[in-house]
C-alpha positions in Angstrom: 10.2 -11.9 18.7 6.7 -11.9 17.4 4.2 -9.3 18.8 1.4 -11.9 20.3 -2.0 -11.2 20.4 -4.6 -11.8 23.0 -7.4 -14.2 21.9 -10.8 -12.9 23.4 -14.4 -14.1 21.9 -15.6 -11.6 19.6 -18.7 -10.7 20.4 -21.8 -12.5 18.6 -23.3 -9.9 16.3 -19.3 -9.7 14.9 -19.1 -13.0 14.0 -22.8 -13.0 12.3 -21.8 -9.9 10.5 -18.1 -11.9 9.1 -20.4 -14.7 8.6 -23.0 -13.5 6.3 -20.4 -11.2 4.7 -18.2 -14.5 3.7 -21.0 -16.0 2.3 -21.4 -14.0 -0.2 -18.0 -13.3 -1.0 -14.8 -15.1 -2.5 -12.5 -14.1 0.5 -9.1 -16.1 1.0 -8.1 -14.5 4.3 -10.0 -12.1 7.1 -8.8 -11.0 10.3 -10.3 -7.9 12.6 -8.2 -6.8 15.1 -8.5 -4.5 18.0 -6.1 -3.5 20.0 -3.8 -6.1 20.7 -6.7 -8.7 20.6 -7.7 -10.6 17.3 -10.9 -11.1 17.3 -11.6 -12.7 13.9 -9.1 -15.0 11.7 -10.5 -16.9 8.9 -9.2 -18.9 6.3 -11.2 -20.2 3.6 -10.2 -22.5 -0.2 -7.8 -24.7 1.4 -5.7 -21.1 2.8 -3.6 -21.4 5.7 -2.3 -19.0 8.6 1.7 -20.0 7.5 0.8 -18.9 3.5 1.3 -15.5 2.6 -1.2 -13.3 1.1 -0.5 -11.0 -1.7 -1.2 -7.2 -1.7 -1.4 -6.3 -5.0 -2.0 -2.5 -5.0 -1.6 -2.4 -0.8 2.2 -2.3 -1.6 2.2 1.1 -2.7 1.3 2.4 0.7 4.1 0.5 2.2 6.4 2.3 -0.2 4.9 5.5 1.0 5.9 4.6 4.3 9.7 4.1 3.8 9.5 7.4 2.1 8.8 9.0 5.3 11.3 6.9 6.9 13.8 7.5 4.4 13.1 11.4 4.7 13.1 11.2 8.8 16.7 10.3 8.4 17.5 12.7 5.6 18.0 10.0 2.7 15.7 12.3 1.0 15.8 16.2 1.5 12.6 17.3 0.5 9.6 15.9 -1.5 9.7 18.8 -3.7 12.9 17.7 -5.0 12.6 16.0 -8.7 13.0 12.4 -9.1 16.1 12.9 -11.0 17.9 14.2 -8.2 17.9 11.1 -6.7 18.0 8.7 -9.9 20.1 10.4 -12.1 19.2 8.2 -14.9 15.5 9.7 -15.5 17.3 13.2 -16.2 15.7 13.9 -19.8 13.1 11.5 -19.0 9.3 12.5 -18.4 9.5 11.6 -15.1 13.2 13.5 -14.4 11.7 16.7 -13.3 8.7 15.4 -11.4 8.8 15.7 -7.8 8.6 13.8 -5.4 5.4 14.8 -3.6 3.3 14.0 -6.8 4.7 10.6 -7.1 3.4 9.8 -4.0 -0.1 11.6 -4.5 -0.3 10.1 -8.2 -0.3 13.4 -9.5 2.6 13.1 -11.8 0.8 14.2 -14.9 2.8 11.5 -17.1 1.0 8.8 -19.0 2.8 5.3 -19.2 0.8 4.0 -21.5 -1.4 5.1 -24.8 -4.1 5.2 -22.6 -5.4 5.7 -18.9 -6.0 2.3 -18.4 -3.3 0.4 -19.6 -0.1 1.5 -17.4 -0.4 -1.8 -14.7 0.2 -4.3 -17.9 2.4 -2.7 -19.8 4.8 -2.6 -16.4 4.2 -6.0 -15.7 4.9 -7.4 -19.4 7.9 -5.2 -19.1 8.7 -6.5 -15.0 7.7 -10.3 -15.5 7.5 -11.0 -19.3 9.4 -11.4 -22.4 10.2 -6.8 -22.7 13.1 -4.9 -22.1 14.1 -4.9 -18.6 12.4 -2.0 -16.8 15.7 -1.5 -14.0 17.7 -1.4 -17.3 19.7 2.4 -17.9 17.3 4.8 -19.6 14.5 2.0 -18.2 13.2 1.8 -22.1 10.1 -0.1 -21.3 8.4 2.9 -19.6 9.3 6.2 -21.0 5.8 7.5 -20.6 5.0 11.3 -21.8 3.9 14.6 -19.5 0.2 15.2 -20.8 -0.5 17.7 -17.4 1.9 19.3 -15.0 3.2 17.4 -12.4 0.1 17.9 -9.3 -2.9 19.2 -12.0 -4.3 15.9 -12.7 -5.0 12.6 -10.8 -4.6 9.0 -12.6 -4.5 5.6 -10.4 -1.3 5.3 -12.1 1.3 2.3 -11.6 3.7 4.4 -13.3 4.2 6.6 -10.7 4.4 4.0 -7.9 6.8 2.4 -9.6 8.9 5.5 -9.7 8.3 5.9 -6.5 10.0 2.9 -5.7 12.6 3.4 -8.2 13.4 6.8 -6.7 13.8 5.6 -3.1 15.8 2.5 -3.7 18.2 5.2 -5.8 18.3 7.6 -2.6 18.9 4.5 -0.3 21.3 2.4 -2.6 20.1 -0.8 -1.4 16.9 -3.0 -2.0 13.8 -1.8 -0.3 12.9 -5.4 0.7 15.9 -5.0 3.2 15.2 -1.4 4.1 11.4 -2.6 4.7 12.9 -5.4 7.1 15.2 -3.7 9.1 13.1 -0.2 9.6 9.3 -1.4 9.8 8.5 -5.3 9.9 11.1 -6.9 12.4 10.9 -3.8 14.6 6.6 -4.2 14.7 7.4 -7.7 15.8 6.1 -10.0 12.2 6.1 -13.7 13.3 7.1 -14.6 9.5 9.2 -13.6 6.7 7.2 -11.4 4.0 8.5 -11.9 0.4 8.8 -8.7 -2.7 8.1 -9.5 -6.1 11.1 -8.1 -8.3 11.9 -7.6 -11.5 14.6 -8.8 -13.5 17.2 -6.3 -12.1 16.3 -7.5 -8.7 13.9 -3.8 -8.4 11.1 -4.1 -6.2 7.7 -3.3 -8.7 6.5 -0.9 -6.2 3.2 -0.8 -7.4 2.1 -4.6 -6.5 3.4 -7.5 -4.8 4.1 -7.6 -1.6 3.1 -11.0 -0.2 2.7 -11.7 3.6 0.9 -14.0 6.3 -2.3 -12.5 7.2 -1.5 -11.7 11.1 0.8 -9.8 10.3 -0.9 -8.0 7.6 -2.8 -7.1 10.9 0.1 -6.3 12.4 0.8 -3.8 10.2 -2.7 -2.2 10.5 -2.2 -1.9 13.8 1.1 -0.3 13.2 0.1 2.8 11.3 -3.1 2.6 13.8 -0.5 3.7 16.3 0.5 6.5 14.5 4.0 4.1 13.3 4.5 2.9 17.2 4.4 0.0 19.5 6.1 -1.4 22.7 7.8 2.5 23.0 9.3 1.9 19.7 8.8 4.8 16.9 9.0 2.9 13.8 7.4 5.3 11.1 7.3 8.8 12.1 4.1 10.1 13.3 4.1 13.5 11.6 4.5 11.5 8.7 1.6 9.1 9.3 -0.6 12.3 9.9 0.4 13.5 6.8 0.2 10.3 4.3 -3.0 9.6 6.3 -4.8 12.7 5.3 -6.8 14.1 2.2 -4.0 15.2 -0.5 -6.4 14.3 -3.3 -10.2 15.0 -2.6 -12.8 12.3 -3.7 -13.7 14.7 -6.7 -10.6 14.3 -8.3 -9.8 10.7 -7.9 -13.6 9.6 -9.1 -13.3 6.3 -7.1 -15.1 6.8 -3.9 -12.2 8.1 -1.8 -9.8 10.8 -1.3 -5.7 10.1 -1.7 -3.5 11.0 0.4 0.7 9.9 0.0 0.0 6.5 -1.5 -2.8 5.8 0.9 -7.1 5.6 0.5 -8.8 8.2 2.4 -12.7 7.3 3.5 -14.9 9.9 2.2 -16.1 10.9 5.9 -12.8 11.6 6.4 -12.6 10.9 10.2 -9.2 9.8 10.3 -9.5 6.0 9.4 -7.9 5.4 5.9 -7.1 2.1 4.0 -4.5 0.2 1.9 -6.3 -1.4 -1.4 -5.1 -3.6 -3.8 -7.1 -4.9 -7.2 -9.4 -8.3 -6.8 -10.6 -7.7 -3.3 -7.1 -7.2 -1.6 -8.1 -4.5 1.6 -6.5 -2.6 4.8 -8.8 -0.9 6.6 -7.6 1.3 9.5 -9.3 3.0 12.0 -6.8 4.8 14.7 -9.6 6.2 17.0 -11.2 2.5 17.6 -7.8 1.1 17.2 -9.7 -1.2 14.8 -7.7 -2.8 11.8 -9.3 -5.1 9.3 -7.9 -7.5 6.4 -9.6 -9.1 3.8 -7.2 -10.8 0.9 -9.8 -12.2 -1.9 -10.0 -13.4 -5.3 -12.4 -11.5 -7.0 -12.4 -11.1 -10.3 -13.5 -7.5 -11.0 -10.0 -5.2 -10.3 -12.3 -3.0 -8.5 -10.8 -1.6 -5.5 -12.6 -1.4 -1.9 -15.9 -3.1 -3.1 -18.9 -1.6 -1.6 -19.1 -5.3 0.6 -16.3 -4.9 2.3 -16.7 -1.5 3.0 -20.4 -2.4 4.3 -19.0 -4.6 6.4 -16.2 -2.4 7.9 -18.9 -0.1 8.9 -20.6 -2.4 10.6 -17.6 -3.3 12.4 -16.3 -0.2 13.4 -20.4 -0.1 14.8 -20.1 -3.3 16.8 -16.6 -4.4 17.5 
């Protein structure tokens, strides 16, 4: 059943704040949650509440997640162990001996692509185009080669969430789309279906495309704002939460305004809130002291991730809600 939420008038200096912020910007989908109360819920170009809403890079986080699930029931040992110890088909690869634990801080130190840049369209010509099939043995299309050792050096690589992903459906041996169902979105009550975008071999990308209505994109927010609980129920283990949640990559390193943590933003001030981005305006943001969760899906068309709008306006929030 469907976790309801309470439907209480947000205060007036919220809705002037939403207001003037969608105004300016070319936002699909907001809704600010607190609690188990929704304040805001907007819908703008012709968007409804029963469409989904893609993620783009806000899937990667979710693949972080079932990691820690996975490893809370011993599907995986250790996130020092190397990839290949769970996909036997990397052994010999560049990604074979990488462990784990870098995967999921983009640290793997291997390079997809002939440059830093162009990993995210070489996987998705490979994924959704006309290339060699990326599940296929020896997965051809993305071979990549080590230029640092596996946690020296930072990239917003799609690479490695897609190894990620690779790596976890191997150690499950079923589809993450219904280890994702079963162990996180039924038991944190979704009111709809969310949908995966696979590739050819029916492997979840990993990196991108995760597609869902947007209360229960809130839903999830207020999820991990729980530390992974709700109604009694631990559905993602709160060690784990504490952990992916935390700074594993300072803001030095990763250049873009935040620190990392296991596939996961971390806000500069580092206070404990955190967020799930994805490219053209796609944004989580998480605030488990306020128990304050806001989504904005978008269609921007800069790939810049958290744009310095929403993040404005997320402060303000977390100020007045």
């Amino acid at each position: 059943m469907a976790r309801a939420w309470q439907r209480p008038r947000a205060p007036a200096a919220v809705l002037t704040a939403v207001d003037d912020y969608l105004a300016r910007n070319p936002v699909t989908g907001l809704a600010l949650a607190r609690d188990d109360a929704l304040l805001v819920e907007r819908y703008r170009y012709d968007r409804r509440d029963t469409q989904r809403f893609t993620s783009f890079g806000m899937a990667r986080t979710l693949v972080g997640m079932m990691v820690g699930v996975a490893l809370d029931e011993g599907r995986i040992r250790a996130l020092d162990d190397p990839a290949q110890a769970y996909a036997p088909s990397l052994a010999g690869s560049a990604w074979g001996a990488v462990p784990l634990r870098a995967l999921l801080t983009l640290r793997s130190g291997v390079r997809a692509g002939e440059d830093e840049g162009d990993d995210v369209a070489r996987l998705t010509r490979a994924t959704l185009g006309s290339a060699s099939e990326i599940g296929a043995p020896g997965l051809p299309a993305l071979r990549g080669r080590q230029v640092a050792a596996p946690g020296e050096r930072w990239a917003y690589s799609a690479g490695d969430s897609f190894m990620l992903a690779w790596v976890l459906r191997s150690a499950l041996r079923r589809p993450l789309s219904d280890y994702f169902a079963e162990r996180i979105w039924k038991p944190m009550g979704a009111e709809a279906d969310a949908s995966w975008l696979v590739d050819r071999s029916g492997q979840e990308l990993g990196f991108t495309g995760f597609n869902a209505v947007l209360r229960d994109w809130a839903r999830l927010g207020m999820l991990l704002a729980n530390r992974g609980a709700l109604g009694g129920r631990q559905t993602i283990p709160a060690a784990w939460l504490r952990e992916a949640t935390r700074t594993q990559v300072a803001l030095r390193q990763t250049g873009r305004g935040y620190g990392y943590g296991y596939q996961t933003w971390i806000f500069a001030d580092d206070d404990g809130s955190f967020a799930l981005l994805g490219e053209h305006g796609q944004a989580l943001f998480v605030d488990p002291a306020r128990q304050l969760v806001l989504v904005n899906t978008a269609v921007q068309s800069a790939r810049e991730l958290g744009g310095s709008e929403t993040v404005a306006l997320w402060r303000t929030l977390r100020r007045l809600a």
